[in-house]
N, C-alpha and C positions, 0 to 999 in steps of 0.2 A: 699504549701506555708509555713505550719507551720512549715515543714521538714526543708525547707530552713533556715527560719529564725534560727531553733533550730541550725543546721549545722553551720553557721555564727557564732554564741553566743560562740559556741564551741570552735570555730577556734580565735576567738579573742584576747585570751592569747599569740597564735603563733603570729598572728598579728601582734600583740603588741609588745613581743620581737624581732619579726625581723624588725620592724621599730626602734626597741632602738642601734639594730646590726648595720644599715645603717648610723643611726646619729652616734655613736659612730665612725664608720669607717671614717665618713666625718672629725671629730675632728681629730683625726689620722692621716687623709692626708695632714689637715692644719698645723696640727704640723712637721708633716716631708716637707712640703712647705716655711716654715719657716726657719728650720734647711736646706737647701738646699739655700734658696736664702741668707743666712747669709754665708753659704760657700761661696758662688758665688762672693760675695763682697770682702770678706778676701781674698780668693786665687785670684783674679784681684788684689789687691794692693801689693799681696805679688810678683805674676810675674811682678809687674812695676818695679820691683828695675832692673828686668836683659833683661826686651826686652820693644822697643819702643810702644809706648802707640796705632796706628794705627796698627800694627802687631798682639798685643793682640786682639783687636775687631774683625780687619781678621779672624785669626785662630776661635774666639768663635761663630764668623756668620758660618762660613766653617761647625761645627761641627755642629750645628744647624740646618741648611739645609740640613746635611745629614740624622741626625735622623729624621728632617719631612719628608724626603723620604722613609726612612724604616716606619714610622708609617705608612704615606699614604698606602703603599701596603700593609700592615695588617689590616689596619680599612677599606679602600678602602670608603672615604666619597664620601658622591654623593651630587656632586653643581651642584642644576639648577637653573641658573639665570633668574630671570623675567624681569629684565628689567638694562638699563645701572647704574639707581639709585644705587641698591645695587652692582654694579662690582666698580662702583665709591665711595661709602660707603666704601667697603672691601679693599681698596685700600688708600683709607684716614686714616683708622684705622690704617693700616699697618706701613704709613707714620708717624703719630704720634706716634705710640708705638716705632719703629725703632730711632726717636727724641729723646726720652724721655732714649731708651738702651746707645744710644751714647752718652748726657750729662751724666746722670747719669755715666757712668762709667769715662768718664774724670774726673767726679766731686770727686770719689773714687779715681782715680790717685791723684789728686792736695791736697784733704784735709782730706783722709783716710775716711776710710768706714762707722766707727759711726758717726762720723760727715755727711756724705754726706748723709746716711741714714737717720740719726734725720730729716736733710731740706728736704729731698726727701717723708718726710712723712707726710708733709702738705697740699698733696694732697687730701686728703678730705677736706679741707679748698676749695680749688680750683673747686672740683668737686661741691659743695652747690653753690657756685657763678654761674658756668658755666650750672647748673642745673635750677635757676633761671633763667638765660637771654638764654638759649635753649629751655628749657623740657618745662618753667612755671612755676616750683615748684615752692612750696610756700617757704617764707624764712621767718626763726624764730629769734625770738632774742636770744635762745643759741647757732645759728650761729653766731650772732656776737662774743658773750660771749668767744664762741673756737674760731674765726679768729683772734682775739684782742689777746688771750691764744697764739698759734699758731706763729704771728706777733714777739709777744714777745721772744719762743725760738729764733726762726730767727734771732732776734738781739742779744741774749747772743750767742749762737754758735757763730756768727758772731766777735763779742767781745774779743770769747778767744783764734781764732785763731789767732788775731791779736796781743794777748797776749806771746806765746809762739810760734806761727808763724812752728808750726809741727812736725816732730821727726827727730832721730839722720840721719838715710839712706835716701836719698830725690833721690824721682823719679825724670824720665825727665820734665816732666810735672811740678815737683815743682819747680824746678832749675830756670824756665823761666816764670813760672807765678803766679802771688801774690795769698795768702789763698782766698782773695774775689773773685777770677773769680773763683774759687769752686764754691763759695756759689750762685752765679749767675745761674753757672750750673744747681747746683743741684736745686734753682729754678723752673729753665727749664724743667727740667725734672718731676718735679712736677708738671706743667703746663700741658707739653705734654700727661704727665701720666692720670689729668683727661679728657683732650680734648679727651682720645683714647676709657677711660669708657664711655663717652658721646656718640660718635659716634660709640660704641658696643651698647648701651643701644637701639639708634634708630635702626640699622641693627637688632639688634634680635625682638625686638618687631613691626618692619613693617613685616617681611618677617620669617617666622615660617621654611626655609631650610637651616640655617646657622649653618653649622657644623663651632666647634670651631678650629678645627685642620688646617680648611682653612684661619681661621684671622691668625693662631701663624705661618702659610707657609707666608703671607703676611708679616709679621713682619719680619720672617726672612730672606726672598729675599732682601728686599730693606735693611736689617741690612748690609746683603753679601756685594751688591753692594756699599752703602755708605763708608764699612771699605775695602773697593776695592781700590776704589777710592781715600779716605782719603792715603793708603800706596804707592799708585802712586805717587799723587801729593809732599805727603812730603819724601819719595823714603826710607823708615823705612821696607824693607825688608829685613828678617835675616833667620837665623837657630837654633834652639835649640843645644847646646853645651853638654848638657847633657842628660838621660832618663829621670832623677828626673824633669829637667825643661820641655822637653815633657809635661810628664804628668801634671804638673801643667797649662800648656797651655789648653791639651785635658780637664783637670777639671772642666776649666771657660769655654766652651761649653755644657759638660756634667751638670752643675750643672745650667748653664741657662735654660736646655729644662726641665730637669727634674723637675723647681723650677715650670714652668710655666704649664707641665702636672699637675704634681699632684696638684697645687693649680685648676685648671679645675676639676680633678675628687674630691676633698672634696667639691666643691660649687656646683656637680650634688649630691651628699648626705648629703650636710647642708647647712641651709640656710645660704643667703650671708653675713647678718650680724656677725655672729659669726666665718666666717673665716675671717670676715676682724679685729677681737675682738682678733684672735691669731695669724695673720699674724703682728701684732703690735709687738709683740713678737721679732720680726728681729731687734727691735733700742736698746735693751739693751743689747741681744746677741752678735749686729756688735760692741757696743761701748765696749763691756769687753774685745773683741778680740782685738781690737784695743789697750786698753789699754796691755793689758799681752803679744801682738804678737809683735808688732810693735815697744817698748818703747816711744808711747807718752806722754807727761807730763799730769797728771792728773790733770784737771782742774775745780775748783767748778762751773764758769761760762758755761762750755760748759755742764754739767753734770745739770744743772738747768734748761738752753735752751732744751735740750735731753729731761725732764721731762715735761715742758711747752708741745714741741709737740706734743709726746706721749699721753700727755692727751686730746689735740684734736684730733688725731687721732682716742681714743679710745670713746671720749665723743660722737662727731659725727655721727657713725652707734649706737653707745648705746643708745642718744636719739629719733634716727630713730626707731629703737625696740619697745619700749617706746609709741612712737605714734602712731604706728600701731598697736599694743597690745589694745592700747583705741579706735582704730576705732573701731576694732574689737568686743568688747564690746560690742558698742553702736552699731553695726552692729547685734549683738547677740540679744542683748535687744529687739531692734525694729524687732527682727522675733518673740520672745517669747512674746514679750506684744504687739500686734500689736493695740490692742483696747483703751492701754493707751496712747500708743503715737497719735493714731485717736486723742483720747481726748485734749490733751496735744498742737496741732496744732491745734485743732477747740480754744480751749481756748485764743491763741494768734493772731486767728485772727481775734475773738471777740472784743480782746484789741486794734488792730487795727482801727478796725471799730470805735468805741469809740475815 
């Protein structure tokens, strides 16, 4: 036993840094998930100038569903279903995250990508509501403090697109539909986005068999299908003209799967708070791109809205941290003094008695 123990004491330096190696790496994937889904948005907005907005979503579901096939036969995840619940869960997920792909990137066509970013990032505003009236959770008043925070960007973005109304080259998308059906969008896509964390959060924590690669294969079937269908009905089939546009078509698939693996593997080696602390990172990134890519006019209104969200974005899991850091505490505490807290409940409910 003594062997043991000493052996243990020994090894806890290695421990130790290879658990500093794991975190460090999760940082690193959140950062390169960042810098990926920032691409994602730029090069969507930069191919709206030369193919129609349903052709683009086609080609990045196409590209999408081919890679969850080649991963599938590399990881070979094994689903077994228990019951219709979660095929019906996994399936719902799908559907919302699929929602939330399609606004969102209309909403990039209509009012470019920092813009549609900053709105698209009030989704944790939306998750704390939708967590309340699903999960239970409790709701605090620095939810309200970032919703109110939050609300507010909303209306400046909102303000200054109506100010400058967009940049020099205008997609199809912008030719026929006003900056606020953006903002609508992107909205939506905020909506969607937390309805999909909500109804992840149930599917994992009922059922302990739910490989991740079969929610992002759900996402991106019904993505396929819907920008199927969308290029039917509006008959926006074309062909690349050039390699250089090729490739920027293949990009905005390559750089959706890529955005959505690697932020998966930094959140299996860091906690979720703090890749949702760097994935925030994507609204000042999309907006400088915007600015220096695109020539849109720089606007203190929309740069103020940008800064409003962003801070609930990042206030929201930071106060989560925050809370759980004091459970944990007084979690600690009540192992380590278990006699004082005995005491400490006998005493109050002495006062009661009284």
């Amino acid at each position: 036993m003594d062997c043991r123990k000493e052996e243990l004491l020994s090894n806890q330096p290695y421990a130790r840094l290879k658990l500093f190696c794991v975190s460090f790496t999760g940082v690193g994937f959140a950062l390169l998930a960042t810098i990926l889904v920032a691409a994602e948005d730029t090069i969507l907005y930069a191919v709206s100038k030369s193919f129609p907005p349903a052709f683009i979503l086609m080609c990045n579901a196409t590209i999408s569903v081919g890679l969850c096939v080649i991963a599938a036969l590399v990881v070979r995840p094994q689903w077994r279903t228990e019951c219709r619940k979660q095929v019906l869960l996994t399936l719902t997920y799908g559907a919302f995250a699929c929602t939330a792909q399609v606004t969102a990137n209309a909403a990039i066509f209509i009012i470019g990508p920092g813009n549609a970013v900053a709105l698209i990032f009030t989704m944790p505003v939306f998750s704390v509501f939708l967590s309340f009236l699903v999960l239970d959770a409790r709701f605090r008043v620095c939810d309200i403090v970032f919703a109110v925070c939050s609300s507010g960007g909303v209306a400046l973005v909102s303000l200054s697109l109506g100010e400058d109304g967009g940049n020099v080259i205008q997609s199809d998308l912008q030719r026929f539909l006003p900056p606020f059906t953006g903002v609508l969008l992107a909205i939506t896509a905020a909506v969607a986005s937390a309805s999909a964390l909500i109804v992840a959060k149930i599917l994992t924590s009922q059922y302990d068999n739910v490989h991740p690669l079969i929610m992002v294969i759900s996402q991106s079937v019904q993505f396929l299908v819907v920008s199927c269908f969308l290029c039917i009905v509006f008959n926006q089939w074309t062909m690349p003209g050039t390699v250089g546009s090729a490739l920027l078509l293949a990009g905005t698939g390559l750089t959706t799967f890529g955005g959505v693996t690697v932020a998966v593997m930094a959140v299996s080696r860091q906690d979720p708070t703090t890749v949702s602390l760097i994935l925030a990172l994507e609204v000042p990134l999309t907006f400088l791109a915007q600015i220096l890519l695109f020539e849109f006019k720089f606007s203190w209104l929309s740069l103020s809205g940008i800064v409003l969200v962003a801070t609930s974005a990042v206030g929201i899991p930071l106060s989560e941290r925050l809370r759980d850091d004091d459970k944990r505490e007084v979690t600690h505490g009540a192992i380590d003094h278990p006699g004082k807290v005995a005491e400490e409940r006998q005493s109050i409910l002495e006062q009661c008695d009284h």
